[in-house]
matplotlib code that plots the C-alpha trace (Angstrom):
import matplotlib.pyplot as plt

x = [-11.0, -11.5, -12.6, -13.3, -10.7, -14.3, -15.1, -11.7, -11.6, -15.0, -14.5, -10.9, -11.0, -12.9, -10.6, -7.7, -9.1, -10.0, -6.1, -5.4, -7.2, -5.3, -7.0, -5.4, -7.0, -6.5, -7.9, -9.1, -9.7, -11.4, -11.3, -7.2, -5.2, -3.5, -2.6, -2.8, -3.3, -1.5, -0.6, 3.1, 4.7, 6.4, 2.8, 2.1, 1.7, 4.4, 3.2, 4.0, 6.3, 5.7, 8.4, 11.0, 11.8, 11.8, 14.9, 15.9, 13.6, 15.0, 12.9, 14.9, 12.4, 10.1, 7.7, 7.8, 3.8, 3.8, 2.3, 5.5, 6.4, 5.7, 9.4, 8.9, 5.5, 7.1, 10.1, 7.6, 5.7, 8.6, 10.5, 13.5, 12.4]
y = [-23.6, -25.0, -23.2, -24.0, -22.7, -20.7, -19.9, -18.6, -16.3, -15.0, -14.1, -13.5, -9.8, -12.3, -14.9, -12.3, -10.8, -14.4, -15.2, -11.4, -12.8, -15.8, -18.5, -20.6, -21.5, -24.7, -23.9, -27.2, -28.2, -31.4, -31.8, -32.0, -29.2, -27.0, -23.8, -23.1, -19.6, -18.8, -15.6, -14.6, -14.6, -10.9, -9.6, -9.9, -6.9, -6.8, -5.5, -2.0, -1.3, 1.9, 3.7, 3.3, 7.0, 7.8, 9.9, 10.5, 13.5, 16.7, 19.3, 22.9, 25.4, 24.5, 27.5, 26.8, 26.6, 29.8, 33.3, 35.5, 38.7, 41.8, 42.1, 38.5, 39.6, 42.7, 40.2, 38.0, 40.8, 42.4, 39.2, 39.3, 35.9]
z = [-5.4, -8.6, -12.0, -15.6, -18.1, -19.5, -16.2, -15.6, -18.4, -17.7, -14.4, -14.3, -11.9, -9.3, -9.1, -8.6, -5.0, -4.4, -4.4, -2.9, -0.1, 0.1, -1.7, -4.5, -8.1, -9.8, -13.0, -14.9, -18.6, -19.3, -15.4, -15.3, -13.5, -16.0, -13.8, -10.7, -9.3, -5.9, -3.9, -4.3, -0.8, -1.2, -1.6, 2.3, 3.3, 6.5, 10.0, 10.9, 13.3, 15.4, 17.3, 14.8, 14.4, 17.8, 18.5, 15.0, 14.4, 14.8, 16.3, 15.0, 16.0, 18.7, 17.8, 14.2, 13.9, 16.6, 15.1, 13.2, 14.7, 13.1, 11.9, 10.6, 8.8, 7.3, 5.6, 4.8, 2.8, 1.5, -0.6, 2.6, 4.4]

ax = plt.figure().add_subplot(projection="3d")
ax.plot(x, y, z, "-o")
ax.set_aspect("equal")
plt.show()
C-alpha cells in the first residue's frame, strides 16, 4: 500500500492495524518512497502449545474443593486454620 505523507498523518491509527495485520506502508512525498511501514517479526503472535504442563502439576489434596468438616468449620470460624 501506498500513502501520502498528509494522508499518513491523517490517518495514522488506520495504517497501524493495517500493518498489525500484516501489510506494509510505503509512505510517499512528491511520489518518492520516504518510509516504509512494516510489521516487526517478534510481534507474531507464536502458536500455543497445549500439553506442556502435563505432569508437572502437583495435585496435594484431592478433596481440596470438597465441603470442610465441622472441626474444619469451627477453626475456620475461630482464627485456628
Amino acid at each position: 500500500m501506498k500513502v501520502t505523507v498528509t494522508f499518513a498523518s491523517a490517518h495514522f491509527q488506520k495504517l497501524l492495524k493495517a500493518v498489525e495485520r500484516g501489510e506494509r506502508v510505503t509512505i510517499t512525498r512528491c511520489r518518492k518512497p520516504v518510509a516504509l511501514l512494516s510489521p516487526v517479526p517478534e510481534a507474531a503472535k507464536r502458536k500455543r502449545k497445549l500439553g506442556t504442563l502435563r505432569g508437572k502439576i502437583k495435585i496435594i489434596d484431592p478433596n481440596w474443593a470438597g465441603p470442610m468438616t465441622d472441626e474444619e468449620v469451627e477453626a475456620f470460624v475461630g482464627g485456628r486454620y
